[in-house]
C-alpha positions in Angstrom: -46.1 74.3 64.6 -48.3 77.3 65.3 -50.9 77.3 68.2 -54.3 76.1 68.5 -56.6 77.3 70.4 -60.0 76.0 72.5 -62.8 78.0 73.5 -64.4 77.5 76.6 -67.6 79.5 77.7 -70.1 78.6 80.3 -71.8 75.3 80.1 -69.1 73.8 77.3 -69.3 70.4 76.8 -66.7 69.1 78.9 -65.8 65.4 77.2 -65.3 67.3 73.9 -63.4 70.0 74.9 -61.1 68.1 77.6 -60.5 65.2 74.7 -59.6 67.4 71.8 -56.8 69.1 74.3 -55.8 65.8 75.4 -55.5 64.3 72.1 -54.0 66.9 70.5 -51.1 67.7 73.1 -50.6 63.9 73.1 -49.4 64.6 69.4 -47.1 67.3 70.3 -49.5 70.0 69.1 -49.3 73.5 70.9 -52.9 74.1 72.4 -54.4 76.7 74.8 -57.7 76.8 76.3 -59.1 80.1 76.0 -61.8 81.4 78.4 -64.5 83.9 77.3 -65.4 84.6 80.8 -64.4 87.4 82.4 -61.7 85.2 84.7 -59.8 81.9 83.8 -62.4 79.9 85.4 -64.8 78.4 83.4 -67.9 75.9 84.3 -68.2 73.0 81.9 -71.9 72.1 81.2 -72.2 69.5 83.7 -70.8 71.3 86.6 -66.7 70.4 86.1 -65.0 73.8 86.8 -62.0 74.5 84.5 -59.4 77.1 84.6 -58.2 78.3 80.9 -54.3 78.8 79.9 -55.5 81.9 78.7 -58.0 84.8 77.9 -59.4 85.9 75.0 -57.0 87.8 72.3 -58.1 88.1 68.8 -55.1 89.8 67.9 -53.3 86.3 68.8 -55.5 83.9 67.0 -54.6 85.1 63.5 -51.5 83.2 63.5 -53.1 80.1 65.0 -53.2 76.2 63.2 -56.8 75.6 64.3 -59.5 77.6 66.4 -61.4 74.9 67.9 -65.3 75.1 69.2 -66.4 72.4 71.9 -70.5 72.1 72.0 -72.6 72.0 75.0 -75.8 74.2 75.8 -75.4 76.7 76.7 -71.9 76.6 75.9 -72.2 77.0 71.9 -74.5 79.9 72.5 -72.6 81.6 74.7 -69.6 81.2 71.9 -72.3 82.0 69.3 -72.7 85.6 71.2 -69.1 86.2 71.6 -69.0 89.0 68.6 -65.1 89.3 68.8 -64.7 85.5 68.1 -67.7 85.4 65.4 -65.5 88.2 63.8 -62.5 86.2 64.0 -64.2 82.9 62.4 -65.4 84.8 59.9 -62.2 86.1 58.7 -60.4 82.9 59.3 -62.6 81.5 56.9 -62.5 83.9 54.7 -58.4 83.2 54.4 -59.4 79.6 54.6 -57.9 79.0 58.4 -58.1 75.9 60.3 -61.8 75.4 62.1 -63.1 73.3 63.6 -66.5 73.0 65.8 -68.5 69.9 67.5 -72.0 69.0 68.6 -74.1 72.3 69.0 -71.0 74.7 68.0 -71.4 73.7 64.1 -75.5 74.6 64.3 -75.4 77.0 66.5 -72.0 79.3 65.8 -70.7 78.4 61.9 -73.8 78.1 60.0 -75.3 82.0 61.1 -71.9 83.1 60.4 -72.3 81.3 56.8 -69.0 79.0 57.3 -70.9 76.0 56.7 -73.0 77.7 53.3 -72.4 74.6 51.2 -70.1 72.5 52.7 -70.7 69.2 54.5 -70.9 69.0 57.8 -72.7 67.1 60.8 -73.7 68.5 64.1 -75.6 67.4 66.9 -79.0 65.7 65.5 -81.9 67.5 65.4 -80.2 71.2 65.6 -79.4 70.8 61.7 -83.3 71.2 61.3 -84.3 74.3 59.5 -80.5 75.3 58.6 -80.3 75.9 54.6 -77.3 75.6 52.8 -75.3 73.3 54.7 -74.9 69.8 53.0 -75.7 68.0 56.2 -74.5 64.5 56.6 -74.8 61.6 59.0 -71.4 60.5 59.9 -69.7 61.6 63.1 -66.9 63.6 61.5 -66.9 65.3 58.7 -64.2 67.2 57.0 -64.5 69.9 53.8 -61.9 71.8 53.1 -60.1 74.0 56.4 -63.8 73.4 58.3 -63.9 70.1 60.5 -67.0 69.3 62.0 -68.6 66.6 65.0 -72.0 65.2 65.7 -71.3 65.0 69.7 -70.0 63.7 73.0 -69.5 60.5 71.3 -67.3 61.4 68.4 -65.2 63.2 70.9 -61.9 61.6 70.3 -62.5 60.7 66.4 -63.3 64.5 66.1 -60.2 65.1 68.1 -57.6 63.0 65.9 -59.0 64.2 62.3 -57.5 67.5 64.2 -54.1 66.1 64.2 -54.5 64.4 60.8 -55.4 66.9 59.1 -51.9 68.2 60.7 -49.8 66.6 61.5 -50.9 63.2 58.8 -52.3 60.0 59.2 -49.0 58.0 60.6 -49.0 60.1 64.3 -52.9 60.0 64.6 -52.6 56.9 64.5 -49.9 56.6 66.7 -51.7 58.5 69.0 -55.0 56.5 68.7 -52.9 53.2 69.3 -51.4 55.1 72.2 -55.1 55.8 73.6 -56.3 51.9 72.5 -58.4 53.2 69.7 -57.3 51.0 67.3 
């Protein structure tokens, strides 16, 4: 299975970023965090210093299963000004990659790049407000075609296993959800 890959800027949301690599590399799933700082270290947005496997390589993430954005404020923005990894989600889209994004990350980095132009998706209440386009929805995951979306911190692990269904199948996320006492 190819790589996935997590990206962690300054003030990420730490219980979405943190799950989705636990969850995923409890289902065998290669994934790297990937810092867009100028170091490995990165500062979640409630203070929990991280250090990344690795740095940013767009050359790399063309081959990759799923490119995965964690929310948090300013963490989403910070993605949202990356230009490199906008580039790269565009085009990834465009071949109709693996993406996924959570809380603030579907507002505030797909939908200006236009990945969300008429699919559903949720996002963090309230930051769907004056976005056009997207079929916004409230459940907390939604899934439409290679784009995988979460409303928040609290849809952390379901976010996390539609990952690995849409992967790996049904049977090992649950397996893994059992594992976790999910149900």
């Amino acid at each position: 299975m190819k790589t996935s890959y997590i990206f962690l800027a300054d003030g990420f949301e730490e219980v979405e970023a943190l799950t989705c690599v636990d969850v995923m590399r409890r289902a065998a799933m290669p994934v790297m965090t990937v810092s867009m700082n100028p170091g490995l270290e990165v500062t979640g947005a409630h203070g929990v210093k991280v250090l990344a496997d690795g740095m940013l390589d767009v050359e790399q993430l063309d081959d990759a299963e799923w490119l995965v954005l964690p929310g948090g404020i300013p963490g989403a923005p910070n993605l949202a000004a990356c230009e490199p990894l906008c580039d790269v989600l565009v085009a990834r889209d465009e071949r109709g990659g693996k993406i996924a994004a959570i809380c603030a990350s579907p507002a505030v980095v797909l939908a200006p790049l236009g990945i969300l132009q008429g699919r559903e998706a949720v996002c963090y209440p309230g930051m769907e407000q004056d976005i056009e386009g997207v079929k916004w929805t409230t459940g907390s995951v939604a899934v439409d075609g290679h784009v995988l979306t979460g409303n928040g911190p609290a849809a952390a692990s379901r976010f996390a296993l539609a990952i690995v269904e849409q992967s790996m199948g049904h049977e090992v996320a649950a397996q893994v959800a059992a594992g976790m006492l999910l149900g």
